[in-house]
Each structure stands twice: as structure tokens, then as C-alpha cells.
N, C-alpha and C positions, 0 to 999 in steps of 0.2 A: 526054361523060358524066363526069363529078366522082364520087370515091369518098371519101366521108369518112374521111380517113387515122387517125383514130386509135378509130372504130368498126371498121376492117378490122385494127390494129395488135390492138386488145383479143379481136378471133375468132381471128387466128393462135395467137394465142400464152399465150390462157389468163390465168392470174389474175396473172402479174408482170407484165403492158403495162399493167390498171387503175389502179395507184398516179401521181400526179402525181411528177412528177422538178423538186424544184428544189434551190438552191445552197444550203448550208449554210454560216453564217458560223463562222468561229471564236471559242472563247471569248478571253475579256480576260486580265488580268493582274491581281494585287494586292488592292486591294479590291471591282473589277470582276469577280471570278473567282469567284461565288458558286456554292453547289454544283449548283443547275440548269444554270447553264452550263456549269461541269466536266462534271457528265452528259452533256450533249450534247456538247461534248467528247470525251470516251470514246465514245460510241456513232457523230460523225463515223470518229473515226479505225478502230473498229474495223469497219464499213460500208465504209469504202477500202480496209482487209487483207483483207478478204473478198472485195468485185468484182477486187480484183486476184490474188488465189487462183487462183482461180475461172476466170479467161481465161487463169491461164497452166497449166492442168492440164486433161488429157482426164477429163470422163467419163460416165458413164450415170444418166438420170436413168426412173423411170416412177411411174405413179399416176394420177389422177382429174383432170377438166379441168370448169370452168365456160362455158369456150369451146363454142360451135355447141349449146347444148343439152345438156350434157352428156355422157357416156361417161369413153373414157381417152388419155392421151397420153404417150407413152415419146422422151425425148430421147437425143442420144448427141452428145457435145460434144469434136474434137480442136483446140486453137490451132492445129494446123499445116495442118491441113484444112480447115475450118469444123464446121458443126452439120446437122443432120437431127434429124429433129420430125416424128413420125409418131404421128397420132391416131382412134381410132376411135370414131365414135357411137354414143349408145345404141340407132339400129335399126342397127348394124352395117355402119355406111360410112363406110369408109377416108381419109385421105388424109397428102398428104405436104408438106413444107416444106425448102428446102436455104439455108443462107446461108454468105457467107463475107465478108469484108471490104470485098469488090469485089461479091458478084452475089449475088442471091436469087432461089430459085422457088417455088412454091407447086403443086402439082397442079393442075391445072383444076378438078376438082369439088369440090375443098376450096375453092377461092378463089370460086366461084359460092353455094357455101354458104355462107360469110363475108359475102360481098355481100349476101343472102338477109337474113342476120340485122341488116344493117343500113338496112335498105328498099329496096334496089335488085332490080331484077326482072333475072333475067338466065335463060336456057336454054343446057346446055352442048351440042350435037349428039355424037354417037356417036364422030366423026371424032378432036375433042377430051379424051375420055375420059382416052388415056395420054398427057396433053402437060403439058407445065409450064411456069407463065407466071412470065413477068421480073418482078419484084415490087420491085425495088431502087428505084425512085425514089418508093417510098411512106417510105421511109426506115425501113427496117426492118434490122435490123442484130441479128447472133448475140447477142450481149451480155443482147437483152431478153429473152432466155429465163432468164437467172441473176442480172444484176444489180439488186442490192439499190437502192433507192431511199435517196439521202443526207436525206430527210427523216424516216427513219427513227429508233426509241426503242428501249432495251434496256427488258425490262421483267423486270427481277429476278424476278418470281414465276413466271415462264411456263416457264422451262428445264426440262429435262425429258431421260430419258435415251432415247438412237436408237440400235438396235442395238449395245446395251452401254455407249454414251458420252454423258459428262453434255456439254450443251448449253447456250448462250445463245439466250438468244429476242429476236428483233430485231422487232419490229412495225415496221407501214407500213401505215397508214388513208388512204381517201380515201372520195369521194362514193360513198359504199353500200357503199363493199368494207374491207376487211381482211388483210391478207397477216402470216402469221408465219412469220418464219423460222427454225428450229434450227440451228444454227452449232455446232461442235466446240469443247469449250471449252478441250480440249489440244489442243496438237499446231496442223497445221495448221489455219486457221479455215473447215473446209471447210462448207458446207451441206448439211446431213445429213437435213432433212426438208423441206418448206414447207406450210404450211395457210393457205388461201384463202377468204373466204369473199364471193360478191359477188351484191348483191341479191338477198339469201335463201337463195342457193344456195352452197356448201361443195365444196370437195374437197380434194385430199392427194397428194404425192408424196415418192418417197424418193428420195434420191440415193447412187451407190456408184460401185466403179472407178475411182477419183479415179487418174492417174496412169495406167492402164492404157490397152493398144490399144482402140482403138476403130474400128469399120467405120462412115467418112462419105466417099462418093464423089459428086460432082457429076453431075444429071442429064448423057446426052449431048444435045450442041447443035442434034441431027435433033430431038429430045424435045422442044424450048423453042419458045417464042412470045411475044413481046413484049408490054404489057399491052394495049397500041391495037391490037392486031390481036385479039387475046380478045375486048377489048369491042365492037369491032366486030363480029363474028360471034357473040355471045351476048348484046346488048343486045334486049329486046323492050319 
């Protein structure tokens, strides 16, 4: 059974897996240095101070999701740990997501409702309920829960102030969606807000604790199940 990896990457993980990621060139020089490319320019380099913030600081993020149908989804980010990502639906079901550089897991009934959303038919039995399946060679990696896509525009009129501080607004379009990001416009260039909007649907999160502890512990390994054994016992 094949599971379309980037219909499973956009259910995990909400409205920053939607944006396409590609390479940004650099501007030129001299009279090749016109002011559009400078802009791009500037919003390269400041798109790289940010993803690099960003992973090398703990911290908590919560808010609204476009993921599984909507509801809410509360993140909590250490580099030295990994990430946890824990979301609830609008009829109030749970579930949970772990990564770290090395392993990913997904809950079983989050990952079967992911599946769900992207036409795969799947039943979880009872057994599998509190288990967490290996999800790492869908390629899914902590990062896509914060990092900014390098295609992205500052868009001078969008900044806005988050919790006392003035902001830059970093957009990132793609096919139906929308992602803005608020960015700290002193200080470190942390992400202070995000607004999402993807085929028709809208949500919101804030971010804080930047720096601070944060509780991310790795499911235990009695807990886990590799994806081909899932699939195997949940395909119908």
C-alpha cells in the first residue's frame, strides 16, 4: 500500500508542509542589482536568520490548525530533544506526533485519520489505540513544523504588532494556500505569530517561550510499531 507522502506530510503538520520549498537564487551585483532583486535579497537572507533561530532555540507554539478538518494544535520545540505536536479535532480527538533528527512517530489514530483525509481506507483496532507508528521514512523532519519556506516575500504592509512587538510579515503562497508569518522585528527574529489560510479554510497560531524548558520526551519503544506492520493490520 503507497501512501502519498506529501498529502500525509500536509495532515501532520498543518498549514507550514503546504508551501512548495524551492531554491532561492541570489541577487547580482552592479547594474544587475535592481531593486526587486535587492528585495529578494533581503527577504532571502532574512528567511535564513529566522529558520536558523528557530532550530536553534526551544519553544512553544499553540493555535488553530487546517490539518484533519480543523480544531487545534499546540507544539513544543527543544533542539536538543526534538518536537511534540499534539492536536485536537473539532469533534474532540486527540492525537500526537514525536520527531527528532533520527525517528518520527505519529499516534496510530492521528496517522489513520491522516490517511483518511487523503483517500486511503484504513481501521485502527482497539489493540493499536495507544501505539505510535514510525513515520521517519515519509521524510518528515521537526523543522517542517517552523521552517519558513525560501520562496518566500516580506510584504511591507502586513507587519503588525504580537504581543507588544512590531513585526515583519514574511508571506509564502502556493496552490490554494497562504501562509504569513510575523517575525520579531527586534531583537532576535523570532516567529511570533503565523496565519494560514488553505483552500478556504484559515487558522492561527502564536508562538512564546522561545529559550525556555520545554517537556519533549520520546514515545517508549514497547509503544512503537513500524509503518508496514500498521499497514498491515489496518489496511481494509
Amino acid at each position: 500500500m503507497r501512501i502519498p507522502a506529501r498529502n500525509l506530510r500536509t495532515a501532520l503538520c498543518g498549514a507550514t508542509l503546504a508551501a512548495v520549498v524551492t531554491a532561492c537564487g541570489g541577487g547580482g551585483s552592479g547594474a544587475d542589482d535592481t531593486p526587486s532583486k535587492k528585495a529578494g535579497t533581503d527577504a532571502a537572507a532574512l528567511i535564513d536568520k529566522v529558520n536558523r533561530t528557530m532550530s536553534g532555540t526551544s519553544f512553544h507554539s499553540s493555535g488553530t490548525t487546517t490539518a484533519l478538518g480543523g480544531g487545534t494544535q499546540e507544539i513544543w520545540f527543544d533542539p536538543e530533544k526534538g518536537l511534540r505536536a499534539e492536536g485536537t479535532s473539532e469533534d474532540g480527538k486527540r492525537g500526537e506526533m514525536f520527531c527528532t533528527d533520527d525517528e518520527s512517530y505519529m499516534s496510530a489514530p492521528t496517522l489513520a485519520a491522516a490517511l483518511e483525509q487523503s483517500g486511503q481506507k484504513v481501521s485502527v483496532p482497539s489493540g493499536l489505540a495507544k501505539t505510535y507508528v514510525e513515520t521517519e521514512q515519509m521524510g518528515l523532519d521537526c523543522e517542517a513544523f517552523y521552517k519558513i519556506a525560501e520562496t518566500g516575500t516580506v510584504d511591507p504592509d502586513a507587519g503588525r504588532r504580537v504581543g507588544g512587538r512590531d513585526t515583519t510579515a514574511i508571506v509564502v503562497k502556493g496552490a490554494g494556500s497562504e501562509d504569513v508569518y510575523h517575525v520579531a522585528a527586534d531583537g532576535e527574529p523570532y516567529i511570533l505569530r503565523l496565519e494560514s489560510t488553505r483552500d478556504g479554510r484559515t487558522s492561527s497560531a502564536t508562538y512564546d517561550s522561545f529559550g525556555k524548558e520545554v517537556s519533549v520526551t520520546m514515545p517508549p519503544k514497547q509503544r512503537t510499531i513500524p509503518m508496514d506492520e500498521f499497514l498491515r493490520l489496518t489496511s481494509r
